[in-house]
N, C-alpha and C positions, 0 to 999 in steps of 0.2 A: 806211634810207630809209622814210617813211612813203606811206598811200595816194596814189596817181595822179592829183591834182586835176581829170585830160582826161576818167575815164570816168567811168560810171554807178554811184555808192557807194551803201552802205548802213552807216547807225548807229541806236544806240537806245539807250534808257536801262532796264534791269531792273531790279526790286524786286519785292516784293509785304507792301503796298497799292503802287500805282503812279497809280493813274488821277489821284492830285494834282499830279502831277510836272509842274516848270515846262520842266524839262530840251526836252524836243520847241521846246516858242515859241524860247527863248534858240537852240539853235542852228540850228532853220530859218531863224532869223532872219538869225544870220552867212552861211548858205549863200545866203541871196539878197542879200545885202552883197558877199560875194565872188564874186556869179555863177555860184558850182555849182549849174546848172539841176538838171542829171541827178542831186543828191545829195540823199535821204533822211532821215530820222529820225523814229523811230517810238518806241513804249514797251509792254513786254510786262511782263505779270504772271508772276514766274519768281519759285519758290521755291526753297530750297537744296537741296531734292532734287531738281527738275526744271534747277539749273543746270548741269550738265556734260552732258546729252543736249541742252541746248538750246544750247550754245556747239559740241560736235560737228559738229551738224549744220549751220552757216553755211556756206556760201557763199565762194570768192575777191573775192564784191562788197565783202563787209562790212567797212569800215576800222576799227571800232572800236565799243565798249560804254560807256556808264556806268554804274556801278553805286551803289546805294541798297542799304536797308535791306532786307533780312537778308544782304546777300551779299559786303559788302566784307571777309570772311574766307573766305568759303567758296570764292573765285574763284581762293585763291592757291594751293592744289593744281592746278590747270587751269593755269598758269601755266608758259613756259619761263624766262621771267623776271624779276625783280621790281627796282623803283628802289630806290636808298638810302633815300630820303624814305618811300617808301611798305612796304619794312622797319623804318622806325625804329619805326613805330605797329602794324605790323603789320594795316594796314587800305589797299586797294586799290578807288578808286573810278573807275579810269578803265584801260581794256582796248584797247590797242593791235595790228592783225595788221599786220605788214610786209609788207612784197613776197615776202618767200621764206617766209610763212606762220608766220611763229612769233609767240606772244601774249605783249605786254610789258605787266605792270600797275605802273601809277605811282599816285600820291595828291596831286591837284589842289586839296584842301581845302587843304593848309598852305599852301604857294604862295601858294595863292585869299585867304585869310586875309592874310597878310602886304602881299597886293599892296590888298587893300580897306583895309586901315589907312592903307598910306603914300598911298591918294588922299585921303584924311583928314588928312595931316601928319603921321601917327604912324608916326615913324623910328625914335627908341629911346624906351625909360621905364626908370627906374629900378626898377622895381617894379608888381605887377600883380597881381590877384585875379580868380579862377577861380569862378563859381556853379555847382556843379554837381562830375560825376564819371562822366559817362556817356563813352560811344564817341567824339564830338563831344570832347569835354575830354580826351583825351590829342592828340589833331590840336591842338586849341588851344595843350597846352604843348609842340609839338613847333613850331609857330609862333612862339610865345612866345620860344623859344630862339633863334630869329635878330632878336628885337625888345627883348625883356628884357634887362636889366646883372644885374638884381639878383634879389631872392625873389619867389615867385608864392607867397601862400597862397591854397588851395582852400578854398572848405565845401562840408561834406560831410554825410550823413544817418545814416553810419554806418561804425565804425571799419573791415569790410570796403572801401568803398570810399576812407575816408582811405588804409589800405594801399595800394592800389592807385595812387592820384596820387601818392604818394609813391613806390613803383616807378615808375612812368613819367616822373617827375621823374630820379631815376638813371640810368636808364638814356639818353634824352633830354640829361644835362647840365645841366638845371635845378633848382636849389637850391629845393625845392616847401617847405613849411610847409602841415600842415592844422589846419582848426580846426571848428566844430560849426557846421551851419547855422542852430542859433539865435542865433550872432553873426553874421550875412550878413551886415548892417549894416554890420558894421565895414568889410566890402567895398568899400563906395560911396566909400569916403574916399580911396582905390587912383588911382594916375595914368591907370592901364588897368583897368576892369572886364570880364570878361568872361561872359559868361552863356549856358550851356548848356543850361538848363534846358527842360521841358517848357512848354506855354504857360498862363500861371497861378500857374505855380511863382513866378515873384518878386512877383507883384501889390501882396503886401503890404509888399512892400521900398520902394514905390513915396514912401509918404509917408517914408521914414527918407534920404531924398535930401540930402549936405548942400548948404548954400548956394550953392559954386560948386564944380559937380561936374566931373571933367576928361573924360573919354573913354570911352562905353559901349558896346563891341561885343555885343550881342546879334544870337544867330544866326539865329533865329526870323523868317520872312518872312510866314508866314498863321495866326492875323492880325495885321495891322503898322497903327498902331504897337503894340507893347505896355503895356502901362500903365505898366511902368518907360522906357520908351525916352521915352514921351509925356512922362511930368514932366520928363525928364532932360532934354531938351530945351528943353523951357517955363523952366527955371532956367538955361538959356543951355550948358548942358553938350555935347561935341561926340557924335553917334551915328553909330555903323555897324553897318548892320540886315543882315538874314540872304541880304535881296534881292542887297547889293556882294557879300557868300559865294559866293549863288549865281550872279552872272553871271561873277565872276573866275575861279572855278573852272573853269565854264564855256569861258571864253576861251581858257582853259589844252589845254580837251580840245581844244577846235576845231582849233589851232592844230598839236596833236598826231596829230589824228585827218585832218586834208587837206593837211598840209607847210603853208599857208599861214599867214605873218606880217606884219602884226599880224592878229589877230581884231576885228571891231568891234567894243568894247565900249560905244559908247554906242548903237549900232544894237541889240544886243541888251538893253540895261539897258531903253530904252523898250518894245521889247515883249515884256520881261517887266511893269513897270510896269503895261503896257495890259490886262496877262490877267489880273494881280491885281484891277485895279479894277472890271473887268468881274465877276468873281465876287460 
């Protein structure tokens, strides 16, 4: 059973850097959608050496965590137990306490992923291509694998990290193929693109666009659009930006973190929308 929706919770989002994190608007927002006056969210600057003194010492208030960047590994020692989903990548972004106190970490990214495609119309593809090779991109082929039939080829920057998509292809169940990121291009030609890159990294991909492009998930929400998202779009091509990532994800924790379902997702997509624009 997850937290008590009657009394007075507390949640938060860790990382470090943090203060960008959209994480606080998206889900104060479901909590006053759903009426949890009494329930919280906040975001603290936690590094991986300050995360287990700082997970110790919560509270029976606190229903749950998300976790960012550096600690979606470092959280699963702290851990009494971990989901399938969020073993397969070995990356845990969402921390769960039950009622009898024990911490469950799941990964709300694939999920998160999977479910911002199909509000897109994207059920299955044949085939799919991967920008990138970071952390971000083994989540993506661990999504992949409940959307793909077919080959994902990654590019990549270097044969360490081709290694690497290509184990997580194995072990995942998806048939990866790498190739060098000075062929990206051949990327865009893909049913499903996917782009994990930093912000910049594809810029120049941007005019090798072809004609009628199919389907751009780029993960990247600040700043949006991206120069590849932008043309991709202007040539009629369909996108899913990093902002659908972040609020499905999102929906996921909410949903996890107070028993209640559904989550608002359109209550929280606009005010994340309103915080971006405001910046």
């Amino acid at each position: 059973m997850t937290a008590r929706a009657t009394d007075a919770r507390r949640a938060a989002v860790l990382g470090s850097p943090i203060a960008h994190s959209l994480s606080p608007v998206l889900h104060r927002a479901a909590y006053a959608e759903l009426g949890l006056t009494d329930w919280s969210y906040d975001l603290f600057d936690v590094d991986e050496a300050a995360l287990p003194g700082f997970v110790a010492g919560l509270g029976p208030e606190w229903a749950g965590l998300s976790l960012t960047m550096p600690l979606k590994r470092a959280v699963i020692p702290l851990l009494d137990e971990i989901t399938e989903t969020a073993a397969s990548v070995e990356t845990v972004n969402t921390l769960v306490f039950t009622d009898d106190g024990r911490k469950t970490g799941d990964n709300t990214d694939i999920p998160g992923m999977v479910a911002a495609l199909r509000e897109r119309g994207v059920e299955q593809v044949e085939s799919a291509a991967i920008l990138g090779a970071g952390a971000t991109a083994s989540s993506a082929l661990a999504a992949l694998a409940r959307v793909c039939t077919g080959e994902v080829v990654a590019y990549v920057r270097s044969a360490g990290r081709a290694a690497e998509m290509r184990g997580w292809g194995e072990r995942l169940g998806v048939p990866v193929r790498t190739a060098d990121w000075a062929d990206a291009a051949e990327a865009l030609r893909a049913p499903l693109v996917v782009a994990t890159t930093p912000a910049g990294a594809t810029d120049a991909l941007a005019a090798e666009i072809p004609e009628r492009p199919a389907t751009l998930f780029d993960v990247l929400y600040d700043p949006w659009p991206t120069g590849l998202a932008a043309r991709w779009s202007a040539y009629g091509g369909a996108v899913v930006g990093g902002l659908d990532l972040l609020v499905h994800q999102a929906v996921l924790q909410v949903e996890q973190m107070t028993g209640r379902k559904p989550a608002p997702v359109a209550a929280m997509r606009a005010a994340g929308e309103a915080a971006l624009a405001a910046r």
